[in-house]
C-alpha positions in Angstrom: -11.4 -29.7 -3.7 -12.9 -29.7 -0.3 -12.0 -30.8 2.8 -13.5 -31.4 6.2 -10.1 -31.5 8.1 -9.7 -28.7 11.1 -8.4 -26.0 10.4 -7.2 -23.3 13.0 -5.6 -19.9 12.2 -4.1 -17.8 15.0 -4.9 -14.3 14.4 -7.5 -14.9 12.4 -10.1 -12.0 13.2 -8.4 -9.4 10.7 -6.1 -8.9 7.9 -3.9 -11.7 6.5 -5.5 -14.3 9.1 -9.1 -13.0 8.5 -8.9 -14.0 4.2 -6.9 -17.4 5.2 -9.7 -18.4 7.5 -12.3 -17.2 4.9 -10.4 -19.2 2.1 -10.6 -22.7 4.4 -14.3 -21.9 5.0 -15.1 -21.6 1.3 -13.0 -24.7 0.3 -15.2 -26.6 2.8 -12.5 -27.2 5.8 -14.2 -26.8 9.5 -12.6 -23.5 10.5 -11.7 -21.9 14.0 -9.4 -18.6 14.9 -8.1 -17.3 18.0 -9.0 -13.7 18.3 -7.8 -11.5 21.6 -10.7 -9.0 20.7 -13.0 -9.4 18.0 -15.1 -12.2 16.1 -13.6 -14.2 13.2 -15.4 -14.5 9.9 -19.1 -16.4 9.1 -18.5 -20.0 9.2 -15.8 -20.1 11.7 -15.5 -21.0 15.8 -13.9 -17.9 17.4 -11.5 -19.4 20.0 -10.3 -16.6 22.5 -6.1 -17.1 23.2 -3.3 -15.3 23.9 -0.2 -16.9 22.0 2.1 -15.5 24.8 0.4 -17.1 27.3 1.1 -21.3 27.3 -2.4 -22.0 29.4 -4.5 -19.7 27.2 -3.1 -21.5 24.2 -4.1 -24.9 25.6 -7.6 -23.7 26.7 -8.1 -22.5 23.2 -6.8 -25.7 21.4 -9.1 -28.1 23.6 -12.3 -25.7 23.5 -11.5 -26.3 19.3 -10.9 -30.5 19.6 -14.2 -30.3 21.9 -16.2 -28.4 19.5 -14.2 -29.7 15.6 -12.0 -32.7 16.4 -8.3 -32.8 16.7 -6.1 -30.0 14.5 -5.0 -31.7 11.1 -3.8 -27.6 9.9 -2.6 -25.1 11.7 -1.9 -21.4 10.1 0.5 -19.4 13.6 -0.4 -16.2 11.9 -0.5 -14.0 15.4 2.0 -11.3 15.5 2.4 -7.6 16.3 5.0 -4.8 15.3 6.8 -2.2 17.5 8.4 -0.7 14.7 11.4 1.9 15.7 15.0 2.6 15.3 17.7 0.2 17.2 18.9 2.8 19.3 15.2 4.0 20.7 14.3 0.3 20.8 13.7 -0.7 24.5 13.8 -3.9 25.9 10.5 -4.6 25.9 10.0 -3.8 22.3 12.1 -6.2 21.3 11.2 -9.0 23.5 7.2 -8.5 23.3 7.8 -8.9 19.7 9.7 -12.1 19.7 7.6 -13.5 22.3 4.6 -13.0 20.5 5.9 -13.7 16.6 8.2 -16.1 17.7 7.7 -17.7 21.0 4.2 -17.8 20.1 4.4 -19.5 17.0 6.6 -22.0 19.2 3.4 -22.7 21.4 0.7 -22.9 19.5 2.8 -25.6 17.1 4.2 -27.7 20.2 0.4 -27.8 21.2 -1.0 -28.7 17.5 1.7 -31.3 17.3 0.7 -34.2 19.5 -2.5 -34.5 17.9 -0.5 -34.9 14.5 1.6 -37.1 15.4 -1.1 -39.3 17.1 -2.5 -38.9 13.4 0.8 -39.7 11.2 -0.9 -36.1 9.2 0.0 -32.5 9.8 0.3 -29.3 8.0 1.8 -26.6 10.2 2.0 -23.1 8.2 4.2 -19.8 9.3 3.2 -16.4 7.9 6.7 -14.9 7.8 7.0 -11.9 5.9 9.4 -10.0 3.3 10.6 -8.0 5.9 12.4 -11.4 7.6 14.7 -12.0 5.0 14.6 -8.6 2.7 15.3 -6.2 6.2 13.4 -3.4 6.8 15.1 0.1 9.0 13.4 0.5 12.4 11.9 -3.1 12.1 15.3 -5.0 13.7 12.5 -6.9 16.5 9.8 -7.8 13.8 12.3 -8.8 10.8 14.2 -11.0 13.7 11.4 -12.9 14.5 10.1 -13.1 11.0 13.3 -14.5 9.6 13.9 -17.2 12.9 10.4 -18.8 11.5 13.3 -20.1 8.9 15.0 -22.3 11.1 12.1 -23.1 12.9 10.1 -24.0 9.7 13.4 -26.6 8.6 14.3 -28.0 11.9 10.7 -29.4 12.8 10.8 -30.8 9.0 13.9 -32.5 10.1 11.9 -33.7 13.4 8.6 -34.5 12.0 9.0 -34.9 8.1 8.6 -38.9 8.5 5.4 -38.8 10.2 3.2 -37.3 7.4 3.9 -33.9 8.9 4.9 -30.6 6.7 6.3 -27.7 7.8 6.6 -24.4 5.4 7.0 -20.8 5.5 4.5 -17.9 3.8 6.3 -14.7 3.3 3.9 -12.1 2.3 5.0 -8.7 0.9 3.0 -5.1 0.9 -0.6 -6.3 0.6 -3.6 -4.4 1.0 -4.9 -4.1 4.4 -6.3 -1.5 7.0 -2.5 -0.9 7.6 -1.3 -0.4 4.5 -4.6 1.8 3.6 -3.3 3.9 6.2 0.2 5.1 4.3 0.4 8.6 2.6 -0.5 7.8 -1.1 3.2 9.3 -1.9 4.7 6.7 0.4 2.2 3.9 -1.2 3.4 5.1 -4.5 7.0 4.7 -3.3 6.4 1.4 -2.3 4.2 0.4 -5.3 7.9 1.7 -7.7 10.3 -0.7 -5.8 7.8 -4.0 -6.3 8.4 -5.3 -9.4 4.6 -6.7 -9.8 3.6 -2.5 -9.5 0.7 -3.5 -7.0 0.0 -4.0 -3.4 -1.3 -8.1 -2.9 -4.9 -8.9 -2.0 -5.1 -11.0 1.3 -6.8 -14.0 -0.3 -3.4 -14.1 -2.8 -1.4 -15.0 0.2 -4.9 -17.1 1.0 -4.8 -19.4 -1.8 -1.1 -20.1 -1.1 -1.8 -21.1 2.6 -4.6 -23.0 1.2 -2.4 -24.9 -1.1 0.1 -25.8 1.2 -2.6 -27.4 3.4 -3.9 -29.6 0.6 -2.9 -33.0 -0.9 -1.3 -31.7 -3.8 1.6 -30.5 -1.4 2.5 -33.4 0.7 5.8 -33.4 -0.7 7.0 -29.8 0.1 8.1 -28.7 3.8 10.7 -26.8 4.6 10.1 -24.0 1.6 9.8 -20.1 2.0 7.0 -19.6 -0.1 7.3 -15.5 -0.8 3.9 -13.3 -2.0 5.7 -10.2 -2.5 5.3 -9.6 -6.1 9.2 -10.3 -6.9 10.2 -7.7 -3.7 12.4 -10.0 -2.0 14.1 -11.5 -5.0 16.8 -13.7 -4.3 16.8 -13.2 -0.9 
């Protein structure tokens, strides 16, 4: 089924964001990203924002209604790492992670809502990741701000389930990326051993899952953690 309702994934020049936005664009939904650096993929509006930054959000979401229309689906997929052990971890590692993963998601949805409210129809999805609720050593910042997209994820349901608004959670596992081609084939292997599907995901698995979420056939979930991670995070 296609759609021509406006799409906008944060983060959407590379990786996990890149294949969502390239999923939308083949299912026929009109598709922008925010990108700090770099172009999204054919078929989309490259938006530049800064999800720490409240004015650069705002610039990018009215550049998007001026170009597409108002935002019926929004995918806060921006985040970075700063991956080390608690007692290195400075300050700033930790908050630049939350603010970003966290306090960004919190912007960019507080700006996407009005519109959706204004049209009684929203679908607001969070890429979490295992890590949030499965723990990973030396992630303590990332996995915080991961997991928090929980209770952020249920509360809004709670605030703006009645207005034709959904509100879910995407939890990816290991999938194949730039990053993960990066890893020591004895560390991928190790990795590979303790998923129980024996693979790495593709990025347009987690894709299809966004995709579905934003589509009719979901109107009923929000709320859910939706987990990609091959049976990793089991249970958890």
């Amino acid at each position: 089924m296609t759609s021509e309702r406006v799409v906008l994934v944060t983060g959407g020049n590379r990786g996990i964001g890149r294949a969502i936005a390239e999923r939308f664009v083949r299912e026929g939904y009109r598709v922008a990203v925010t990108a700090r650096s770099g172009e999204g993929p054919e078929g989309t509006l490259t938006v530049r924002a800064d999800v720490t930054d409240a004015a650069s959000i705002d610039a990018a979401f009215s550049e998007v209604e001026a170009s597409l229309g108002p935002i019926e689906v929004l995918v806060a997929n921006a985040g970075i790492t700063k991956d080390t052990l608690l007692m290195r971890m400075s300050e700033d590692d930790f908050d630049s992670v939350v603010n970003t993963n966290l306090g960004g998601t919190f912007r960019v949805v507080k700006r996407a809502s009005k519109a959706m409210l204004r049209a009684r129809f929203g679908r607001i999805v969070l890429i979490s990741s295992v890590v949030g609720l499965y723990g990973s050593a030396g992630q303590v910042n990332y996995a915080a701000s991961k997991s928090a997209l929980v209770g952020f994820a249920r509360s809004l349901t709670r605030e703006l389930g009645a207005r034709g608004i959904t509100t879910n959670v995407v939890a990816p596992g290991f999938i194949e990326t730039d990053m993960t081609a990066e890893l020591p084939e004895e560390t991928q292997k190790q990795y590979k051993a303790s998923i129980p599907a024996g693979r790495f995901a593709s990025p347009d698995e987690v894709a299809g899952v966004v995709s579905w979420l934003a589509g009719d056939d979901a109107a009923y979930i929000s709320g859910a953690v939706i987990p990609v991670d091959g049976g990793l995070g089991m249970g958890h």
